[in-house]
BADOKOL-958326 format. One line per 3 residues: number of its first residue (from 0); their letters; for each residue x, z, y of C-alpha. Coordinates in Angstrom, 3 decimals, padded with zeros to 6 digits, m for minus. Layout:
% residues N
NUM) A) X,Z,Y | ...;
***
This chain:
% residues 609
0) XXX) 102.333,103.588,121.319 | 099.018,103.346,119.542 | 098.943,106.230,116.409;
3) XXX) 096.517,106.542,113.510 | 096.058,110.596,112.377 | 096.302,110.546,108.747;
6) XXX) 097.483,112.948,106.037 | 100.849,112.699,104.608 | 099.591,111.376,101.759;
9) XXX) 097.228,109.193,102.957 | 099.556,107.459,105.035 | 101.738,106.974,102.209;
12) XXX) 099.228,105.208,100.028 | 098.158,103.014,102.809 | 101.862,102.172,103.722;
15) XXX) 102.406,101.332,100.066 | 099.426,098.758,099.832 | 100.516,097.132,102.631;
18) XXX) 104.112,095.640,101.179 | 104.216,092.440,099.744 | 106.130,089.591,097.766;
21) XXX) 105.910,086.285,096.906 | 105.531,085.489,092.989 | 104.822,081.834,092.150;
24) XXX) 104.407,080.835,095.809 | 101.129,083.299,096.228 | 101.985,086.391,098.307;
27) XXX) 100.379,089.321,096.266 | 100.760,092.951,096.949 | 104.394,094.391,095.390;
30) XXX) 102.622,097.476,093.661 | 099.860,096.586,091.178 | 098.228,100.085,091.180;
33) XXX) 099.187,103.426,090.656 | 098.994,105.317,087.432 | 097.880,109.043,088.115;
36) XXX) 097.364,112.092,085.793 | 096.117,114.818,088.531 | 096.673,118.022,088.596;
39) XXX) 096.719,121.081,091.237 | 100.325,119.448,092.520 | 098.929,115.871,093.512;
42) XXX) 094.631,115.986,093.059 | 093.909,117.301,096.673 | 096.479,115.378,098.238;
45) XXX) 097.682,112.180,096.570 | 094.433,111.562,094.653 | 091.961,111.775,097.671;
48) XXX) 094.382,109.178,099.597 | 094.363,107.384,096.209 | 090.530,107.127,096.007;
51) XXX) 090.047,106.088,099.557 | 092.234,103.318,098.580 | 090.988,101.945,095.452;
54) XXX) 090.138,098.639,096.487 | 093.709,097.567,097.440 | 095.686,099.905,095.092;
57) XXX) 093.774,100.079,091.949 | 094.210,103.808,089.887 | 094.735,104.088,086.236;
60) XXX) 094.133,107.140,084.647 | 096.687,107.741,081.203 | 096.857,110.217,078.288;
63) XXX) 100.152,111.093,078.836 | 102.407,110.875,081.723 | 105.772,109.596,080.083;
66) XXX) 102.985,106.684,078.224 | 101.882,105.981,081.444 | 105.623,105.179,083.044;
69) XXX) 106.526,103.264,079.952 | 103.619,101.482,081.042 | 104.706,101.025,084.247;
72) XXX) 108.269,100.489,083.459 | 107.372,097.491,080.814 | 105.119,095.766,083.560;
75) XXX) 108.037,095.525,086.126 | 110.240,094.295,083.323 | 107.398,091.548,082.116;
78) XXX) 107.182,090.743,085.680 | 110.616,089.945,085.901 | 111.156,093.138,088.411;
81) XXX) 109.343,091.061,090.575 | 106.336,093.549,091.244 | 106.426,096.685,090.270;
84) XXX) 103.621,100.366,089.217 | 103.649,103.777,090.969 | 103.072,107.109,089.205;
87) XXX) 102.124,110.090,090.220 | 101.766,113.477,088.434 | 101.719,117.469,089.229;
90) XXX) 104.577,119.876,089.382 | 106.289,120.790,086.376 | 105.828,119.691,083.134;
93) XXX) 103.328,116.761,084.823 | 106.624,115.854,086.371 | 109.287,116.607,083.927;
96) XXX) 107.193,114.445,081.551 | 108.211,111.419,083.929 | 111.816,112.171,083.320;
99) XXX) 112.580,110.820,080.079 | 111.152,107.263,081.709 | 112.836,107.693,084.349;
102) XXX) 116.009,107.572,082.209 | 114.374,104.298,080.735 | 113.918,102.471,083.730;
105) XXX) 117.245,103.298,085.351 | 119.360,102.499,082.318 | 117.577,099.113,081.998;
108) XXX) 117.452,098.635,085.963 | 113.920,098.203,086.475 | 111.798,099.314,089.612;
111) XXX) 109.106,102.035,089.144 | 108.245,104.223,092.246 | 107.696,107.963,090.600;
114) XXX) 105.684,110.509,093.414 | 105.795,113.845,091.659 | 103.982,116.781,093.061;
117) XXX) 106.346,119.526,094.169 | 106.455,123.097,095.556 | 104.668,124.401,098.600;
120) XXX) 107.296,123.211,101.126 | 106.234,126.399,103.595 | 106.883,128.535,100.328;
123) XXX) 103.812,131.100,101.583 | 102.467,131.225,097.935 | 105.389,131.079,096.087;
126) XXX) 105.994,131.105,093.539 | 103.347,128.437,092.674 | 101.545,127.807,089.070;
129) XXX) 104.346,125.564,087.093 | 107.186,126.635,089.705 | 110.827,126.341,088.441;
132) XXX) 112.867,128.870,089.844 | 116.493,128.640,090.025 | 117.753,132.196,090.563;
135) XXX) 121.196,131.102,092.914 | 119.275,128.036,094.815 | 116.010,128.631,096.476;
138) XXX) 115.944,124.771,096.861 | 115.639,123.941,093.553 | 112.648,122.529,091.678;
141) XXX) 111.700,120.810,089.079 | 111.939,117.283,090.173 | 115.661,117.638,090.781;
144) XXX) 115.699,116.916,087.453 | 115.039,113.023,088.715 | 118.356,113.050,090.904;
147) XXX) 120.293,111.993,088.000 | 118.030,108.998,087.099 | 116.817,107.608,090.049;
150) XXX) 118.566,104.727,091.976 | 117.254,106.571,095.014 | 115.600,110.490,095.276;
153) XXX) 114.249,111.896,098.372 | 112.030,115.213,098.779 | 108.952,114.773,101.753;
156) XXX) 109.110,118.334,103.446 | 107.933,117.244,106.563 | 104.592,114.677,107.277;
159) XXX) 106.863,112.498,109.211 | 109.438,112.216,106.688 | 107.934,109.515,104.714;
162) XXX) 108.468,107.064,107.853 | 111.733,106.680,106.390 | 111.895,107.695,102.760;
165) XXX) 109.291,105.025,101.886 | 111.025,101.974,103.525 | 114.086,103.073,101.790;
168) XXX) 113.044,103.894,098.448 | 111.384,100.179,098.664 | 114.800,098.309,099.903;
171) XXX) 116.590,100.072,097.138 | 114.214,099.077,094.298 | 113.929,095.402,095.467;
174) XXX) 117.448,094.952,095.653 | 119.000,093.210,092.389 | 122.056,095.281,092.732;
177) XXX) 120.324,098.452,093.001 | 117.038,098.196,091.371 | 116.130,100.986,089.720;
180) XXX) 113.765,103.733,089.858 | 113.113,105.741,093.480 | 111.834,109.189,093.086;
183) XXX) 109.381,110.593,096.601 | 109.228,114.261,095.235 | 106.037,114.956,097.204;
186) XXX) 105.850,118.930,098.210 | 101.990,119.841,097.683 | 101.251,121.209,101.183;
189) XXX) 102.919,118.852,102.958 | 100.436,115.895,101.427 | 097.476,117.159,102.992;
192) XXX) 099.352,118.116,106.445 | 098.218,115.216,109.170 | 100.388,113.997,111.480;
195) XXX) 100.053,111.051,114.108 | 101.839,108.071,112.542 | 102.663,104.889,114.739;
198) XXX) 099.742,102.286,113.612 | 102.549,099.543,113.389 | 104.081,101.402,110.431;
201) XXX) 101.081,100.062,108.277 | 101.386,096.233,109.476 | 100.722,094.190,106.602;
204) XXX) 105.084,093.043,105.140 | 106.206,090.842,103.388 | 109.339,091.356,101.103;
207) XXX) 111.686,088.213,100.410 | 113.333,088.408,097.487 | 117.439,088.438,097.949;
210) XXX) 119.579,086.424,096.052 | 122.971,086.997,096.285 | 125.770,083.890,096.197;
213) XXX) 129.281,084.617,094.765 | 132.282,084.785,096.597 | 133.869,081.177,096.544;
216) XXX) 137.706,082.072,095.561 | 135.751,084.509,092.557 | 133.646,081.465,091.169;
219) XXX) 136.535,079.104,091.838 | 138.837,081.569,089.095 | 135.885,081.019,086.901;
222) XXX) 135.561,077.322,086.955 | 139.355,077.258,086.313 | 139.312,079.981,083.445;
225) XXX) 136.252,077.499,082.005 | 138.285,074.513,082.367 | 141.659,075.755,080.806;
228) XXX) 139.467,077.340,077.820 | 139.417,076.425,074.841 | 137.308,078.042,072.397;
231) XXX) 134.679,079.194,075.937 | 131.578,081.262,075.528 | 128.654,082.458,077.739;
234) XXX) 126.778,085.706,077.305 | 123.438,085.923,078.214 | 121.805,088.923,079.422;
237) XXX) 119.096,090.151,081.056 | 119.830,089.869,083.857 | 119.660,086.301,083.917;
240) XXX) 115.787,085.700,082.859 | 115.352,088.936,086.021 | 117.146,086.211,088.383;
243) XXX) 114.795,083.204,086.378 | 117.979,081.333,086.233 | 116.745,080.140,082.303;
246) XXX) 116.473,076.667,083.560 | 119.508,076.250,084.798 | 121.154,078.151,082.296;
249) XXX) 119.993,075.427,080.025 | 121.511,072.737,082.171 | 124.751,074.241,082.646;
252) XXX) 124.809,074.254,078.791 | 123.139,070.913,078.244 | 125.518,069.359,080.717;
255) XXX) 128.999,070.736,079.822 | 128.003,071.828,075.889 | 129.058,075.141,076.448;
258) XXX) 127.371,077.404,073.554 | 125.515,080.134,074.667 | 124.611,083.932,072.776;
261) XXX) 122.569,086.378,073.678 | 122.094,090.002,074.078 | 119.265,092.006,073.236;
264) XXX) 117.778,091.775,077.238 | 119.064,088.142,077.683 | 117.079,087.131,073.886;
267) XXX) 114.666,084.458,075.151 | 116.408,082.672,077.784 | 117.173,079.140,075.692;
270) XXX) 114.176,078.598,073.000 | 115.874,080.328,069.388 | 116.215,076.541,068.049;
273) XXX) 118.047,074.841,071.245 | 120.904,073.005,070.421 | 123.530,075.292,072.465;
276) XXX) 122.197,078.464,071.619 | 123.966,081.199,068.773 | 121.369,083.506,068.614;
279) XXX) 122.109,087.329,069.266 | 125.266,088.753,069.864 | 126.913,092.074,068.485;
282) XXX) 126.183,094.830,066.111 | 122.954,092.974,065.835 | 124.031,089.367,066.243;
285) XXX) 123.897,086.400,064.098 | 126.868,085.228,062.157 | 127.113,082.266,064.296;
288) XXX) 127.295,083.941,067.899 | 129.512,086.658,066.358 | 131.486,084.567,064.523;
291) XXX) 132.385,082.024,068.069 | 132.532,085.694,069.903 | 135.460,086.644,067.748;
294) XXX) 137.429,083.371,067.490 | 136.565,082.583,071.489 | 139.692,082.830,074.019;
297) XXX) 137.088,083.223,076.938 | 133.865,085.128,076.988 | 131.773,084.659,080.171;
300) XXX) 128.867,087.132,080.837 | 125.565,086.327,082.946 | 123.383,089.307,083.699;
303) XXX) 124.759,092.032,081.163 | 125.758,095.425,080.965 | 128.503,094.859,078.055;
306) XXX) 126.851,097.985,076.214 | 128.533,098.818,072.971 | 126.038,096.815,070.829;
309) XXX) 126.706,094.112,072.367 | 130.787,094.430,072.436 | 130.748,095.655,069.026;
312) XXX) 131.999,098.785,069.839 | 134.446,096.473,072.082 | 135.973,095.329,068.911;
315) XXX) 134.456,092.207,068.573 | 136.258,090.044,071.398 | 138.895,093.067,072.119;
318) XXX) 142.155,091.089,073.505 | 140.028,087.905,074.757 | 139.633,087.320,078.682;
321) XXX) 136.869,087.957,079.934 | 134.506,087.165,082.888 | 131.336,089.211,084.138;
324) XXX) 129.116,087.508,086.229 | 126.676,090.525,087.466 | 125.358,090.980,090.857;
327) XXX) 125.872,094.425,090.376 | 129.830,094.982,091.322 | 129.580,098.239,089.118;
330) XXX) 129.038,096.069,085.862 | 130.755,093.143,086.903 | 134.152,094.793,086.848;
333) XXX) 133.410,096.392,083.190 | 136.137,096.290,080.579 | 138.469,095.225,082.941;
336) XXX) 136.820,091.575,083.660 | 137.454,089.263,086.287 | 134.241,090.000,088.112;
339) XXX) 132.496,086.771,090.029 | 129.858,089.176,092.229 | 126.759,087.342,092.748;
342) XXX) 123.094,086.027,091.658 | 122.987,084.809,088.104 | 121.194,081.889,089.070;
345) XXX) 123.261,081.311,092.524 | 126.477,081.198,090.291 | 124.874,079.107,087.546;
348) XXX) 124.085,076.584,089.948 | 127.524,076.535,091.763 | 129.469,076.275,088.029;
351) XXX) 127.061,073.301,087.270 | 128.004,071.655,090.613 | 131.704,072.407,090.017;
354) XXX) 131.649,071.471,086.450 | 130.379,068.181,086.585 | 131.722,065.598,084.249;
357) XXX) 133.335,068.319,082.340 | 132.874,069.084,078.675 | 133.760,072.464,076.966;
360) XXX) 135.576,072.222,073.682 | 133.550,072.603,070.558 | 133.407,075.850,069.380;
363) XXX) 133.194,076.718,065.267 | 130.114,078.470,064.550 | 127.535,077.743,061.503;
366) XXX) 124.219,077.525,063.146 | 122.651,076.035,060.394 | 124.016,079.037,057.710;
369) XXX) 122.609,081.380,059.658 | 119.087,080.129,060.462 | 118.916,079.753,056.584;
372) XXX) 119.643,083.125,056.098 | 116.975,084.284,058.464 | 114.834,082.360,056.607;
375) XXX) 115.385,084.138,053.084 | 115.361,087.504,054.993 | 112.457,086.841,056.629;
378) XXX) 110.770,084.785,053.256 | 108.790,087.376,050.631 | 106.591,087.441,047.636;
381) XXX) 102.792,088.497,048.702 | 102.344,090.967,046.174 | 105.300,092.681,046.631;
384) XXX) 104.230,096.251,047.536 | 106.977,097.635,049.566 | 108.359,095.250,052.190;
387) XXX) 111.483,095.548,053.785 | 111.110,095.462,058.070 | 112.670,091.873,058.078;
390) XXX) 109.920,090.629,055.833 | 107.182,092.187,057.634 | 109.134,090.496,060.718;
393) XXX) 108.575,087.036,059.261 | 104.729,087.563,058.388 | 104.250,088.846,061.921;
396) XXX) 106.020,085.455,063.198 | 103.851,083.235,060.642 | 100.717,085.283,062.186;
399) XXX) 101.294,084.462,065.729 | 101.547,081.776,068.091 | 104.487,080.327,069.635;
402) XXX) 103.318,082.057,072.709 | 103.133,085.924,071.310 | 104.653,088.881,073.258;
405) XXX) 106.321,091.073,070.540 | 107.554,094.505,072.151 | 110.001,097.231,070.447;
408) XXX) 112.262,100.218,071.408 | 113.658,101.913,068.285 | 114.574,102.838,065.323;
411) XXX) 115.866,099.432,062.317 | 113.235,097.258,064.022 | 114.911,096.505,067.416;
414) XXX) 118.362,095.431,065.219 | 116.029,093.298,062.467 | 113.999,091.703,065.826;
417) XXX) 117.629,091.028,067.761 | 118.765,088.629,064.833 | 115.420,087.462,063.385;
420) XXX) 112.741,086.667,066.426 | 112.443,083.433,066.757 | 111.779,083.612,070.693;
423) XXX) 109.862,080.176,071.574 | 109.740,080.380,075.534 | 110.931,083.263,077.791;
426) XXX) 109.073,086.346,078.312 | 108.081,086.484,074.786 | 110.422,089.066,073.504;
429) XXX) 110.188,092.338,075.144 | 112.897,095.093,073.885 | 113.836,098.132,075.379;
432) XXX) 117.185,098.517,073.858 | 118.916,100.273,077.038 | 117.636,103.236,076.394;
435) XXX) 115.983,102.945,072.722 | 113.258,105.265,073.483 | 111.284,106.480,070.704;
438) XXX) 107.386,106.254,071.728 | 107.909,103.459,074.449 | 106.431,100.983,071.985;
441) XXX) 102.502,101.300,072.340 | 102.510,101.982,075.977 | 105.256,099.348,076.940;
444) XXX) 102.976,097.239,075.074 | 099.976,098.236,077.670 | 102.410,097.226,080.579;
447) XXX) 102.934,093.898,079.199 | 099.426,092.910,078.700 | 098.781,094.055,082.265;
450) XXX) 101.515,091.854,083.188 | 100.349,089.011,081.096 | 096.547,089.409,079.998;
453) XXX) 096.802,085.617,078.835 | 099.676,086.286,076.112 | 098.722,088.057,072.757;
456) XXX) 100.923,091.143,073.193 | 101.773,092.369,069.325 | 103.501,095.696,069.574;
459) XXX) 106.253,096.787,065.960 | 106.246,100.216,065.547 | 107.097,102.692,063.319;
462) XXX) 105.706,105.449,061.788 | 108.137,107.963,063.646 | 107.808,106.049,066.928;
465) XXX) 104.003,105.904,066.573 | 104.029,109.888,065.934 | 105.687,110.028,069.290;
468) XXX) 103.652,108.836,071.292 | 100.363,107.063,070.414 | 097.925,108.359,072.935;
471) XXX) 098.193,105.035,075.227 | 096.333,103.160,072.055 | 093.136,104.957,073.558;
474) XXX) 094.210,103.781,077.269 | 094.865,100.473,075.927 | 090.946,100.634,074.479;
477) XXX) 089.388,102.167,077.543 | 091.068,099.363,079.792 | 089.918,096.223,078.217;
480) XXX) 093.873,095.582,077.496 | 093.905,094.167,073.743 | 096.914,095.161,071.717;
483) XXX) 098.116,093.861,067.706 | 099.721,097.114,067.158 | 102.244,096.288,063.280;
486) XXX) 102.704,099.855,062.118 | 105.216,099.652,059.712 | 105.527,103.075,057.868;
489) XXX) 108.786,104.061,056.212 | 107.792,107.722,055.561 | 110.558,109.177,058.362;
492) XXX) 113.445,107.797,060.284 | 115.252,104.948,057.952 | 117.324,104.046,060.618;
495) XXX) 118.892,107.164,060.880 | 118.504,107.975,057.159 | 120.596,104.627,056.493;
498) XXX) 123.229,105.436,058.938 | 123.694,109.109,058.151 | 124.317,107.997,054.200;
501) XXX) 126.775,105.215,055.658 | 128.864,107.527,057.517 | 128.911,109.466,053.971;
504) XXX) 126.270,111.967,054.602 | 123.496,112.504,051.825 | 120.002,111.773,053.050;
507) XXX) 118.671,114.957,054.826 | 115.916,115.435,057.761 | 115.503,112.191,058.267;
510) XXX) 113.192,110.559,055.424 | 110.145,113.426,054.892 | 111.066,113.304,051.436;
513) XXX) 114.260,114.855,053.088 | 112.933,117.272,054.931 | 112.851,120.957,054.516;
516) XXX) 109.166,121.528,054.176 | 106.952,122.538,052.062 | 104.317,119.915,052.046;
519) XXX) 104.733,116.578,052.621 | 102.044,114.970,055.235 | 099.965,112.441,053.636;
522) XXX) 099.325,111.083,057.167 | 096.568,107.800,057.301 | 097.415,105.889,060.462;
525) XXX) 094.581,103.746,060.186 | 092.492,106.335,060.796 | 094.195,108.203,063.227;
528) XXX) 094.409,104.412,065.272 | 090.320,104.370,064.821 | 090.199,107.928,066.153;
531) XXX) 091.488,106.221,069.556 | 088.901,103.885,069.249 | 090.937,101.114,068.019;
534) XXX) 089.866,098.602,064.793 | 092.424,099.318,062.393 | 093.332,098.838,058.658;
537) XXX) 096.043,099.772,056.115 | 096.945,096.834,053.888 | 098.881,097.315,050.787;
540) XXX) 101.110,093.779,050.282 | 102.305,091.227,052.597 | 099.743,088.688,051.873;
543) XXX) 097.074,091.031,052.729 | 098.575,091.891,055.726 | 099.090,088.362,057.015;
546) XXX) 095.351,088.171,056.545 | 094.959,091.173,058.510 | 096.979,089.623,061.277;
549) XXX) 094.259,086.694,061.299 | 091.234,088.997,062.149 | 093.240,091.226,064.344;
552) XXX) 093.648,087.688,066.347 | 090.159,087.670,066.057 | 089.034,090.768,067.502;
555) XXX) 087.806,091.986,070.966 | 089.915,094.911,071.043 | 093.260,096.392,070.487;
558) XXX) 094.039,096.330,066.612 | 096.131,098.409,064.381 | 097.565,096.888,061.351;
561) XXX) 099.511,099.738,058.719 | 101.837,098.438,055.881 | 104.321,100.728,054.030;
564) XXX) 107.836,099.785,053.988 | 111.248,099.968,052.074 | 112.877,102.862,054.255;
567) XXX) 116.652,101.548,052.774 | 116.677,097.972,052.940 | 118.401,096.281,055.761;
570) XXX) 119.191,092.878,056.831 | 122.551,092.317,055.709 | 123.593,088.835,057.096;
573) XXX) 125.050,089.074,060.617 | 125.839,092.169,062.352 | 129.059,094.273,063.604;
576) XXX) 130.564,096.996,063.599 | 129.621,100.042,065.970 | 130.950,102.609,066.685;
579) XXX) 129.350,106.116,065.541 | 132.260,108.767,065.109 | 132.652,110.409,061.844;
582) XXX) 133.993,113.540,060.659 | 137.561,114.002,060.747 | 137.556,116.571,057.961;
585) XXX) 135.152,117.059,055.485 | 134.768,118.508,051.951 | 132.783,115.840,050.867;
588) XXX) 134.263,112.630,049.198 | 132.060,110.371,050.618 | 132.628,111.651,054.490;
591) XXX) 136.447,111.033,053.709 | 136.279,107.455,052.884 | 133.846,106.929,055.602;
594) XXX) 136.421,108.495,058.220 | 138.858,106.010,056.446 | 137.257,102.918,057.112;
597) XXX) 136.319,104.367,060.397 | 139.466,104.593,061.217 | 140.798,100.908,059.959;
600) XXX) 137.854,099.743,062.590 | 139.347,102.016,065.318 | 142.888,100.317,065.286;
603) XXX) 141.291,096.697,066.408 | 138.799,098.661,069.305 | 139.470,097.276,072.657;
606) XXX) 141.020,100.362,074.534 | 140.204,101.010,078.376 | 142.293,099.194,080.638;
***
């Protein structure tokens, strides 16, 4: 057997640049690069195998290693989890910076390979600068910390080890059932230990891409629960535009007239003005999809999760029956659903064959109400100086092209988005609502620019997301990648502020105003955003920040655009109810009718089966 004598870490890198998919019928490599902050942990080991490398697994150097797996994390999820970003970092808080993404990507089941530095697997020096030691487990470090978020976690104590943790960690993340984020915590010594590894182990592979078909007598129960509907309705998630089943999504629904709504990871799937589409579903959702949801005798999910916002707390279709197609078993038996296990676009394409000629009852639901009340949310004066986020919403959509990219996480804005966006094609709303993280905004925007240079990316923010984490503005420069960054600036966290006052609570340590301090920060964003090396301005009414949105259009790099906002106004058409618990006792009034009507909305919740 012929053997190559490499490091540990070298022969990981050049195993990694060797796998390969197919993406539009070209065969490219399945990792795009690697984004690396170095320290003692991984610069010796990982980053000399990373520079010999460069050429066929490009290194980005971040600000900040959660930014950079947001990064990473929002490519893979632009890509349609078909390709996918490694990062590495040191030991300890290099690493434990990862895990917070790491949550990200495995709530929203997206691939990201995360190679942490660890501990001296020999433990001679220990214990080692940025060590973690757990007094009852000498095992212990700081990446265990991944075990809980990762789809698949494996520690390389040994040189030889990776010549099965690698292959693994791979077949996990390219599964659709499984995808998710692998964690290779990579002990520091053992990187730079050689070891002869068999040459065929870095023959060039190619991937191919698994899709999943349904079990006949599980889609047959469908097609029979479709047909003996009649009030049906489809759920679109995300995980049908991750299977690209969009197309025939549409033709299932063109074919039989079955009306389709759609969750915050499925938004995008049938253009916003298609005949057979509702618009968004659940605590966010349009009138119209919510209003079929509630009145439907059959809900059928593609692709989702059935998270609370998208059940309404399950009190939005609680006693209806319900189907889950997921090719995930875990989700498709949620809520006690008849599961149909399988591909979303495999089982799409079997219901069209064994639908044909059938048509699916009209179901009630004013379309045409609701896209006229998006339009007077959306609608505002020019001079009006503080604009609520649904206004600034519409100016952003009158700025851009049918074509845009806008990307959110949290805070009002991902709720205003859900039932406002007009999404023109797929791809072209990016939200990461599994997780709502805070700070993912900027650098998730970074990820989908590298995903789709061609696409103006424009990233909503707010002002408390943007405090976060801003630093991957500067990356954004330094890369060429050119970002319209809306910083919308409610002077704290609204969101919060308007659900802490609606559960009966007055306003505290949320707004700044609110806040026990001393001084209020008169922060300027726009010059903080310049300080990155960004063009930026702060524009006072909505007509002057249209205008702004023109030259931001216009420039050659990434472009902040600051507008104050009305921290208490809220869309009010749409929506559901969700579920936040409120005090059961209380001294205060207000708290006491809260818990009141909370508990009127807790009598119709769906309970567990």
């Amino acid at each position: 057997m012929t053997t190559i004598r490499l490091t540990a870490a070298q022969a990981a890198v050049r195993w990694l640049a060797a796998q390969h998919v197919v993406v539009d019928g070209a065969e490219v490599p399945y990792f795009a690069g690697c984004w690396a902050i170095f320290g003692h942990g991984n610069v010796a080991g990982i980053g000399e195998a990373l520079h010999a490398s460069r050429e066929v697994l490009p290194t980005w150097r971040a600000h900040n290693e959660q930014g950079m797996a947001h990064a990473a994390i929002a490519y893979a999820k632009q890509m349609r989890r078909r390709r996918a970003m490694i990062c590495t970092t040191s030991i300890g808080p290099g690493a434990t910076n990862l895990v917070t993404a790491a949550a990200v990507a495995h709530v929203n089941r997206i691939p990201v390979l995360f190679m942490p530095g660890d501990v001296f697997a020999s433990r001679r020096p220990d214990p080692v600068l940025q060590q973690v030691e757990a007094f009852g487990d000498g095992t212990v470090t700081a990446n265990d910390c991944f075990r809980p978020v990762s789809r698949f976690f494996d520690r390389i104590t040994r040189p030889e080890q990776i010549l099965d943790a690698l292959p693994k960690a791979l077949a996990t993340m390219l599964d659709p059932a499984t995808c998710g984020p692998a964690t290779i915590a990579f002990c520091q010594d053992v990187q730079a230990e050689a070891f002869d590894y068999p040459a065929a182990f870095f023959d060039r592979r190619l991937w191919k891409a698994r899709r999943q078909p349904a079990d006949a007598g599980e889609i047959a129960a469908l097609v029979e629960a479709l047909k003996a509907s009649k009030r049906p309705l489809i759920v679109s998630g995300g995980g049908v535009l991750y299977s690209q089943a969009e197309t025939e999504l549409i033709a299932l629904a063109e074919a039989t007239g079955l009306k389709i709504a759609e969750t915050q990871g499925g938004k995008g799937a049938l253009p916003w003005d298609h005949p057979n589409t509702l618009g968004s579903i659940g605590v966010t959702g349009s009138s119209a999809a919510n209003e079929a949801a509630s009145n439907a005798d059959l809900i059928v999910g593609v692709g989702t999760r059935l998270q609370d916002f998208t059940t309404g707390s399950r009190s939005l279709f609680p006693d209806r029956r319900l189907c889950q197609v997921n090719v995930q078993a875990f989700d498709a038996h949620k809520h006690g659903a008849e599961p149909v296990v399988g591909d979303a676009r495999e089982v799409i394409e079997a219901l069209s064959v064994a639908l044909a000629g059938w048509r699916a009852p009209e179901i009630a639901a004013d379309v045409s109400g609701w896209t006229a009340a998006v339009d007077a949310a959306t609608a505002g004066p020019a001079d009006k100086t503080l604009p609520s986020d649904a206004q600034v919403i519409g100016a952003v959509q009158r700025s851009m092209g049918e074509d845009a990219i806008v990307v959110c996480a949290a805070g009002g804005l991902p709720s205003e988005l859900h039932k406002l966006w007009r999404t023109a094609r797929p791809g072209g709303y990016h939200l990461e609502y599994g997780f709502s993280c805070m700070g993912y905004e900027i650098a998730g925007g970074l990820g989908v620019k590298m995903a789709e240079p061609d696409r103006e990316v424009v990233v909503m923010v707010g002002d408390g997301s943007y405090l976060m984490l801003n630093s991957e503005l500067a990356t954004s420069v330094m890369m060429g990648c050119k970002l319209i960054v809306a910083l919308l600036d409610n002077r704290g966290f609204g969101c919060i502020d308007r659900l802490q006052q609606a559960t009966g609570s007055p306003g505290f340590n949320n707004l700044l105003v609110d806040s026990l301090h001393a001084i209020l920060p008169d922060i300027d964003f726009a010059a903080h955003a310049r300080s990155l090396g960004a063009i930026s301005e702060h524009v006072a009414t909505l007509g002057e920040f249209e205008a702004a949105m023109v030259r931001a259009r216009a420039a050659d790099r990434s472009y902040v655009v600051v507008i104050d906002t009305d921290p208490l106004t809220t869309t009010e058409a749409g929506g559901w109810w969700w579920d936040v618990a409120v005090p059961e006792v209380s001294d205060r009034p207000h708290v006491n009718a809260a818990r009141s009507d909370y508990e009127q909305h807790i009598r119709s919740k769906r309970e567990l089966p």
